[in-house]
Backbone as CSV, one residue per row, in Angstrom:
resi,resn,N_x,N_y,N_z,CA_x,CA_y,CA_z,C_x,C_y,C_z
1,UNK,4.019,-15.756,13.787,3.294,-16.360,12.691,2.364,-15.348,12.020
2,UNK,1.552,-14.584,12.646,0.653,-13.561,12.250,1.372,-12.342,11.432
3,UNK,2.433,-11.802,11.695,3.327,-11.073,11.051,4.069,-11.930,9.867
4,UNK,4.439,-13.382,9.750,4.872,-13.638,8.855,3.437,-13.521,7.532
5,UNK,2.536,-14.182,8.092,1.090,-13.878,7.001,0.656,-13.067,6.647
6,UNK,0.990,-11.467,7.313,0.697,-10.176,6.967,1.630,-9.876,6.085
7,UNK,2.922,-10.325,5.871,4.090,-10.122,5.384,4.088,-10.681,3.677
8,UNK,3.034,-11.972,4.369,3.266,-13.042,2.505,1.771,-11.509,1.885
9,UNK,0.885,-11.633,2.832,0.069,-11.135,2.309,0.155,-9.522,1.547
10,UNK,1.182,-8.874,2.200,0.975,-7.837,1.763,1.991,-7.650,0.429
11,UNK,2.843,-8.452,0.711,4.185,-9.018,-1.017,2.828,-9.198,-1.972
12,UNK,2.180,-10.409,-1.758,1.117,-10.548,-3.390,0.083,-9.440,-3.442
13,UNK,-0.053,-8.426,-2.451,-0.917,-7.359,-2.767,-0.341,-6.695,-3.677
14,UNK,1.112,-6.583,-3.171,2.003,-5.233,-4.046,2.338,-5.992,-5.337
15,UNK,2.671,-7.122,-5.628,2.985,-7.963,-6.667,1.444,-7.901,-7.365
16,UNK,0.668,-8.175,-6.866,-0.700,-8.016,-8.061,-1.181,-6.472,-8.851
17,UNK,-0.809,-5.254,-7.389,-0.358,-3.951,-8.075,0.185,-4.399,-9.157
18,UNK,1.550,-3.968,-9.115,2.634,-4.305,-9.956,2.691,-4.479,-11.099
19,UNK,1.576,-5.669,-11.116,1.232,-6.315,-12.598,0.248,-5.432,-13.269
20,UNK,-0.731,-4.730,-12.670,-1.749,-4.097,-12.980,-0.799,-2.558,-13.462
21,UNK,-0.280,-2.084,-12.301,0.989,-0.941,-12.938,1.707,-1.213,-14.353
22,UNK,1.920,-2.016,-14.583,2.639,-2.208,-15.557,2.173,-2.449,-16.926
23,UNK,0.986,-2.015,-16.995,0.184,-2.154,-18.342,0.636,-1.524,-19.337
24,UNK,1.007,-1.751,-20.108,1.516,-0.868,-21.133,0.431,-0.004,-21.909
25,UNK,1.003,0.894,-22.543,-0.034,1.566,-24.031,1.179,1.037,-24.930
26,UNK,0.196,0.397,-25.534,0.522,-0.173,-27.221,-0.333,-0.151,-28.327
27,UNK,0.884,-0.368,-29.231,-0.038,0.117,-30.557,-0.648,-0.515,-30.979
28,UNK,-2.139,-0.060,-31.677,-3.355,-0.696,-32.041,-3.448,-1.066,-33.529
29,UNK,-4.157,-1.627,-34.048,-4.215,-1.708,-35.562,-5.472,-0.450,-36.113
30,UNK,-6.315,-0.650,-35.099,-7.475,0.684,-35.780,-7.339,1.995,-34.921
31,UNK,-7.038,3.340,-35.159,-7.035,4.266,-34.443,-8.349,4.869,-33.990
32,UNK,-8.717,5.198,-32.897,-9.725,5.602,-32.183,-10.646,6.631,-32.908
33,UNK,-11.773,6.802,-33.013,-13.058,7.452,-34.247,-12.642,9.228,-33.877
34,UNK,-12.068,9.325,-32.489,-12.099,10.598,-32.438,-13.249,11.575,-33.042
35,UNK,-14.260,10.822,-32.427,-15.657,11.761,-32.009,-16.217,12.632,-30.703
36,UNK,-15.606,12.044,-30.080,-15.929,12.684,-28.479,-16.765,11.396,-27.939
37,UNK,-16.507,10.145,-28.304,-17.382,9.580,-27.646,-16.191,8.177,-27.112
38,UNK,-16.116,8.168,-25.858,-15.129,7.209,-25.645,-15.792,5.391,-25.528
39,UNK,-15.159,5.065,-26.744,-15.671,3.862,-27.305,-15.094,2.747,-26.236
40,UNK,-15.768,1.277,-25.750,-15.241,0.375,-24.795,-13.940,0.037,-25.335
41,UNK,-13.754,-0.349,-26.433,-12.756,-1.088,-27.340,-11.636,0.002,-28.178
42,UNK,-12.411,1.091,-28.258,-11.001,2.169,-28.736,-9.861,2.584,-28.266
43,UNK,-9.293,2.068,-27.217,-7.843,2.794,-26.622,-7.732,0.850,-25.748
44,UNK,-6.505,0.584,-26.208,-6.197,-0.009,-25.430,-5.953,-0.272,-23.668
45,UNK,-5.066,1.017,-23.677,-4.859,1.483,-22.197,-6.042,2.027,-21.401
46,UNK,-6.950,1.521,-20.947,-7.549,2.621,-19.789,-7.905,2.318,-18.436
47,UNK,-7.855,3.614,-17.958,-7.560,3.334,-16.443,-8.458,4.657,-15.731
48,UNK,-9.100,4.417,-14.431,-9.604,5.630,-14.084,-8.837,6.358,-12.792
49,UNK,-8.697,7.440,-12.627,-7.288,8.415,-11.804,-9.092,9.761,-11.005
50,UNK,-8.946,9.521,-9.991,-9.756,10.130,-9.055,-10.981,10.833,-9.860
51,UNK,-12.043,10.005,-10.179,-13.066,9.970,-10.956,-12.917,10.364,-12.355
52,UNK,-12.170,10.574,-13.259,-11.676,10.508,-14.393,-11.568,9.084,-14.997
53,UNK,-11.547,8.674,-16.489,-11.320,7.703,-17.107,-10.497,8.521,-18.231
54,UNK,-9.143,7.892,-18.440,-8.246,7.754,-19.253,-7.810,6.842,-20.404
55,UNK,-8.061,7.192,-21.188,-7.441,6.586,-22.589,-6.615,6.383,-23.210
56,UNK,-5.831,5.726,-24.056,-4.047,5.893,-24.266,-4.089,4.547,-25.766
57,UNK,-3.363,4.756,-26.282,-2.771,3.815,-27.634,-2.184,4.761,-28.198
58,UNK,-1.543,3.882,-29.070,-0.288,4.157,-29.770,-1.101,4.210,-31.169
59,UNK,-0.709,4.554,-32.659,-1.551,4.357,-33.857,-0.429,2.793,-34.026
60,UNK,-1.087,1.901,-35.111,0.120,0.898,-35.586,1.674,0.829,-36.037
61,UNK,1.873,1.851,-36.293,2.811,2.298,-36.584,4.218,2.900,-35.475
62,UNK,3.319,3.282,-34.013,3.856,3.688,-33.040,3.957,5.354,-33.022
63,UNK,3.988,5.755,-34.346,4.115,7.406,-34.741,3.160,8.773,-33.959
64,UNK,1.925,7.638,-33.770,0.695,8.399,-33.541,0.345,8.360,-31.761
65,UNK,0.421,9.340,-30.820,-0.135,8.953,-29.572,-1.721,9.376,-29.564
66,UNK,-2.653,8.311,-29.273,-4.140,8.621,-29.591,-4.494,8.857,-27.916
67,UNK,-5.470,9.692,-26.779,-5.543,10.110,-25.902,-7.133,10.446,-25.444
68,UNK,-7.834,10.037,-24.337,-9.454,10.396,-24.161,-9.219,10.632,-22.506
69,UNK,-10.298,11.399,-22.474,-10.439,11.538,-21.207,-12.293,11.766,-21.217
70,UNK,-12.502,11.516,-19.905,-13.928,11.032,-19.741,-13.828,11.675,-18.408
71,UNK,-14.951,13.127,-17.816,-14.950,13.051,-16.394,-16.659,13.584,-15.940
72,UNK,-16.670,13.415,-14.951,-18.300,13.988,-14.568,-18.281,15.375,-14.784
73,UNK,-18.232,16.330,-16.018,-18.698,17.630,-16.066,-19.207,17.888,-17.207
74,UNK,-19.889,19.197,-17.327,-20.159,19.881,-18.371,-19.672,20.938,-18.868
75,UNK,-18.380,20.643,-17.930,-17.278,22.053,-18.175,-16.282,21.565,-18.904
76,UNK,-14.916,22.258,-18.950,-13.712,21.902,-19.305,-13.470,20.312,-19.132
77,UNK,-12.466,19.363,-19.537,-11.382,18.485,-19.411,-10.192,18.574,-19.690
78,UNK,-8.846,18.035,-19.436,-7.798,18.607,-20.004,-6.976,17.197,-19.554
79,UNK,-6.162,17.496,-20.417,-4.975,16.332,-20.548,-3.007,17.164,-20.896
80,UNK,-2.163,17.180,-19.753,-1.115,17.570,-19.793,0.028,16.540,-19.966
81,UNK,0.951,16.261,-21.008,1.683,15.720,-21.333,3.145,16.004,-20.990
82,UNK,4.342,14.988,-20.915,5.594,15.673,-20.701,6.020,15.639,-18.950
83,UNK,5.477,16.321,-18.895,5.556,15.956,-16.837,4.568,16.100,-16.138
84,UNK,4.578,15.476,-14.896,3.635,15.438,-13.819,3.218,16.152,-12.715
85,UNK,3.319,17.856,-13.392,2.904,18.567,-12.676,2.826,20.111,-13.683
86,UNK,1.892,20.997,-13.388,1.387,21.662,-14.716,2.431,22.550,-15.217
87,UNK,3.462,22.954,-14.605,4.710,23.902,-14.698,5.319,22.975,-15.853
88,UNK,5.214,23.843,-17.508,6.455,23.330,-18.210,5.245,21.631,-18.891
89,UNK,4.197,21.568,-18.499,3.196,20.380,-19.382,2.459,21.034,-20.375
90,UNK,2.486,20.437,-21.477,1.832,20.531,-22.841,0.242,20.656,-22.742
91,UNK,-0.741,21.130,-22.813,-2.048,20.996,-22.374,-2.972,20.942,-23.156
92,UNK,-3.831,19.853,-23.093,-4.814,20.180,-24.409,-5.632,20.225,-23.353
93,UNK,-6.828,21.016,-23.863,-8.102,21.715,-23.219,-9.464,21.313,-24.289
94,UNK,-10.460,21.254,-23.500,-11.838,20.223,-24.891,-12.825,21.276,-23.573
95,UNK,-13.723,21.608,-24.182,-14.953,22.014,-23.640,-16.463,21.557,-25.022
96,UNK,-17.266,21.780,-24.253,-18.643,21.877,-25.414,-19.830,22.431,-24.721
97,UNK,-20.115,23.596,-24.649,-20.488,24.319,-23.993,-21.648,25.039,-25.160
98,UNK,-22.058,24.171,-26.076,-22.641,24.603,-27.340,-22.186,24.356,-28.595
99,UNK,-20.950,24.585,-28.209,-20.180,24.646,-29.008,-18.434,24.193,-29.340
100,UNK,-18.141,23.052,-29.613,-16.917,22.400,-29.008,-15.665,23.092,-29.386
101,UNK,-15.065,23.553,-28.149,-13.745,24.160,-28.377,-12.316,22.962,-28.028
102,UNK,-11.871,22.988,-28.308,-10.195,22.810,-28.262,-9.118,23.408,-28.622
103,UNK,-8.595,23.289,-27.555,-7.267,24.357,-27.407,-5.656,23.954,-26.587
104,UNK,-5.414,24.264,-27.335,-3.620,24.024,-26.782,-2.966,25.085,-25.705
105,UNK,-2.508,24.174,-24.696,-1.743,25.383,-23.479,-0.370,24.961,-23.518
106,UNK,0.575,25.900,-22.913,1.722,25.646,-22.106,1.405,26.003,-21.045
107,UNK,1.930,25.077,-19.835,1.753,24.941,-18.070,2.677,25.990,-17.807
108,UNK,2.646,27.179,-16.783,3.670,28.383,-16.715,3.232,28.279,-15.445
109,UNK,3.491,27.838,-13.988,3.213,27.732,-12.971,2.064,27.435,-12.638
110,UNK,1.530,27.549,-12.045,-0.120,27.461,-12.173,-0.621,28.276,-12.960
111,UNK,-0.606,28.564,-14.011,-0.846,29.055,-14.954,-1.231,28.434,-16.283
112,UNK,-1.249,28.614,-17.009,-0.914,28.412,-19.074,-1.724,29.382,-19.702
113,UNK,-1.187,29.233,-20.973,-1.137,30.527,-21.882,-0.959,29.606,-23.242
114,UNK,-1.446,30.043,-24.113,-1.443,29.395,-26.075,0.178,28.882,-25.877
115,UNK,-0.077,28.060,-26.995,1.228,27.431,-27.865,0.871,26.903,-28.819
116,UNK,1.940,26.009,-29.585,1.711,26.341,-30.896,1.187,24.583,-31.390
117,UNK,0.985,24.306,-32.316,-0.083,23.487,-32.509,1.046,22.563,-32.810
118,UNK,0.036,21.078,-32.329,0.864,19.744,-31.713,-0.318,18.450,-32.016
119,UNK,-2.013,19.071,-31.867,-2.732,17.804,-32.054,-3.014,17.624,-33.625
120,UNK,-2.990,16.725,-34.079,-3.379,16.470,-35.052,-4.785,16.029,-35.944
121,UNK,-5.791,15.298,-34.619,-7.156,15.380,-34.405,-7.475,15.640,-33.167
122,UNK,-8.656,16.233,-33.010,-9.756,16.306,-31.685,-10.941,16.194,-31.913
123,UNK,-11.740,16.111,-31.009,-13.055,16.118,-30.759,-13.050,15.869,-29.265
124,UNK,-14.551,16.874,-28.543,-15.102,16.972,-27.349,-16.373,16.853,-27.561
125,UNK,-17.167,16.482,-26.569,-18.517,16.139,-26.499,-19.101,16.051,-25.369
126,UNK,-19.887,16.840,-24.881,-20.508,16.728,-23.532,-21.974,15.878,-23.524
127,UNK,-22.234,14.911,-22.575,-23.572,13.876,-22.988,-24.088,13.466,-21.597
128,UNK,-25.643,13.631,-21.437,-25.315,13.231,-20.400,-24.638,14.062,-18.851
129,UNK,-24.075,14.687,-18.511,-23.315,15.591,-17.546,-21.875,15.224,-17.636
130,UNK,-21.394,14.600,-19.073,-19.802,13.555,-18.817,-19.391,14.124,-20.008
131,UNK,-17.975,14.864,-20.042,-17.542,15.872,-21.684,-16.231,14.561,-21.387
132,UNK,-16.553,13.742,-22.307,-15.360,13.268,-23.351,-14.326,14.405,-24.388
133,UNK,-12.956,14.501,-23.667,-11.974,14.992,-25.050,-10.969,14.142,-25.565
134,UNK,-10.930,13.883,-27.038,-10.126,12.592,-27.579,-9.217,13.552,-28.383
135,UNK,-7.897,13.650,-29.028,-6.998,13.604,-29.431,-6.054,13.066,-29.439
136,UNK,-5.188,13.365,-30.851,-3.749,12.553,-31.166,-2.795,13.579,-31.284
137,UNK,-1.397,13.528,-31.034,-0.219,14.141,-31.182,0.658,13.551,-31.394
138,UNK,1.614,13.814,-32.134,3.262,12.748,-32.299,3.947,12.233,-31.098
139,UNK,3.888,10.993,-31.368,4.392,10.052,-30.166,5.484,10.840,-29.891
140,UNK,6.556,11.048,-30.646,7.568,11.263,-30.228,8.135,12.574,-29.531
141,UNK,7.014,13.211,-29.438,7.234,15.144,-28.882,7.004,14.326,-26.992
142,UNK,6.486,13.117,-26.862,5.985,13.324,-25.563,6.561,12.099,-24.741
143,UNK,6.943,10.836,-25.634,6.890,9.507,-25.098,8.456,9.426,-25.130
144,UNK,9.340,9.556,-23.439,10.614,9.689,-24.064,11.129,8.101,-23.082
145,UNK,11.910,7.661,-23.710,12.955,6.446,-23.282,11.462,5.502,-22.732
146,UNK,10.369,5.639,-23.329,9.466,4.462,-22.816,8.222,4.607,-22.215
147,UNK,8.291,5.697,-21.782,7.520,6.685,-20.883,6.848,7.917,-20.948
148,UNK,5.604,8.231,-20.508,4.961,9.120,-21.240,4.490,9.790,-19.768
149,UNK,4.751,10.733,-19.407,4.257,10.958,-17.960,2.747,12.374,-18.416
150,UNK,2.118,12.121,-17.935,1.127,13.496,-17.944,-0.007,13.707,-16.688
151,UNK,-0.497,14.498,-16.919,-1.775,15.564,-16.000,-2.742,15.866,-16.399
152,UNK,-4.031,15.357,-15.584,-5.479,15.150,-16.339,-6.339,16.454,-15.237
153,UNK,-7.189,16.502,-15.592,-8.076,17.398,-14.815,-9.430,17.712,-15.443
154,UNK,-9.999,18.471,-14.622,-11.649,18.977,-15.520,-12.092,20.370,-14.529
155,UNK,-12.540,20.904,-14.931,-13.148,21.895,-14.450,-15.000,22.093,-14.500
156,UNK,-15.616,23.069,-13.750,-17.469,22.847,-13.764,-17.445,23.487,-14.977
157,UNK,-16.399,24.508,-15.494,-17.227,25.419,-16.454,-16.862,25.399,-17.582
158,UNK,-16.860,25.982,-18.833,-16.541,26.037,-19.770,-15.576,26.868,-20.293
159,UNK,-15.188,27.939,-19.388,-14.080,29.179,-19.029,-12.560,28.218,-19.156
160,UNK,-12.058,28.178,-19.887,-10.600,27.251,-19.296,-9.829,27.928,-18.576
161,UNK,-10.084,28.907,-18.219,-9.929,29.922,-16.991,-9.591,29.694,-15.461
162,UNK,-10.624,28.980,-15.396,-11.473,28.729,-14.286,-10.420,27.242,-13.370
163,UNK,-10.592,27.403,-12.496,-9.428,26.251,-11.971,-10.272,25.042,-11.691
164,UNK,-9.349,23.780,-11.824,-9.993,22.699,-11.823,-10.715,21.899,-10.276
165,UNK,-11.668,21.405,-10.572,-12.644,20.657,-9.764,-11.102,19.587,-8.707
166,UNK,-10.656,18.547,-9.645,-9.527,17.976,-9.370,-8.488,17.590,-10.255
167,UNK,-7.898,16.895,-10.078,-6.570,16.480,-10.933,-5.901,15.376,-10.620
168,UNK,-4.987,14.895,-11.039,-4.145,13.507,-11.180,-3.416,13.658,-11.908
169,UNK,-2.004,12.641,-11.847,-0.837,12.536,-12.846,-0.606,11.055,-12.681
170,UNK,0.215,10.515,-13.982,0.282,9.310,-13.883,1.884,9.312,-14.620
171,UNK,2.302,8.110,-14.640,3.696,7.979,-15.217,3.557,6.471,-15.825
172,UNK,3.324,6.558,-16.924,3.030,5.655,-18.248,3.952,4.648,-18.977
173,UNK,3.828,3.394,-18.737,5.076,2.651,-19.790,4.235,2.573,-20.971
174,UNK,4.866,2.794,-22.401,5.000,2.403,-23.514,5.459,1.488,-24.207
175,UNK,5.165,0.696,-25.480,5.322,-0.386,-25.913,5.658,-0.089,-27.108
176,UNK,6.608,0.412,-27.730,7.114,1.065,-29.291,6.681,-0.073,-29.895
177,UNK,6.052,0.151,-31.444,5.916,-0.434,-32.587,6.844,-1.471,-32.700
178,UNK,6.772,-2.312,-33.494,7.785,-3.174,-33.821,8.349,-4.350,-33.347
């Protein structure tokens, strides 16, 4: 009897997962201010991945992927698109260290190095000890058959150099326009 109740119990644990997994990013009617300041109500999707907060919508149209990240530093944040591990992921990089930089990587093993331009807005903002980076890129360079897989991270410093504090990957359902 005790094993059958551990059994019901642990089915509606994974079934209430499940439901919570399965949140989609869908498209919004207003696109996110893309200030560096991650608004309660601006991204539909968010979720937090080992002290990080993540952001995600679609623009109305579905065309537009809008993106925030929120972590405890005053260093770097970064957001890697495409796959779930940094080899071969798209990278946007946000610091504000005085002065707000953003920058585009390609993942080359543990590595990255420049590539060629993909966001269409940004903004970073450090407040507080917490650097918000928000950008958009074309849905369609990243979100394939439904799915948008990427790699978040942050670093203490402002060096994008410098290797990250921690990291996470997630694997994303999408909700196309229409």
């Amino acid at each position: 009897m005790k094993i059958r109740l551990f059994a019901i119990a642990a089915l509606v644990s994974f079934a209430a997962f499940g439901m919570v997994a399965a949140q989609d990013i869908k498209p919004l009617a207003n696109s996110p201010a893309m200030d560096g300041v991650f608004g309660a109500s601006e991204y539909g999707f968010v979720r937090d991945y080992q002290g990080m907060r993540l952001g995600a919508s679609l623009s109305a149209d579905g065309k537009t992927l809008n993106l925030a990240i929120e972590a405890p530093t005053s260093g770097w944040v970064a957001i890697g698109l495409g796959t779930t591990v940094m080899n071969g992921a798209y990278i946007v990089m946000g610091a504000d260290g005085g002065s707000p930089k953003v920058v585009e990587q390609m993942g080359q093993g543990h590595f990255h190095g420049d590539t060629a331009d993909k966001v269409q807005k940004s903004a970073v903002k450090t407040t507080d000890g917490k650097t918000v980076l928000e950008f958009s890129v074309p849905a369609s360079d990243f979100v394939k058959g439904g799915v948008l897989q990427l790699i978040m991270a942050y670093g203490r410093s402002t060096d994008f150099r410098t290797r990250h504090v921690t990291h996470a990957s997630a694997v994303l359902s999408v909700q196309q326009a229409g």
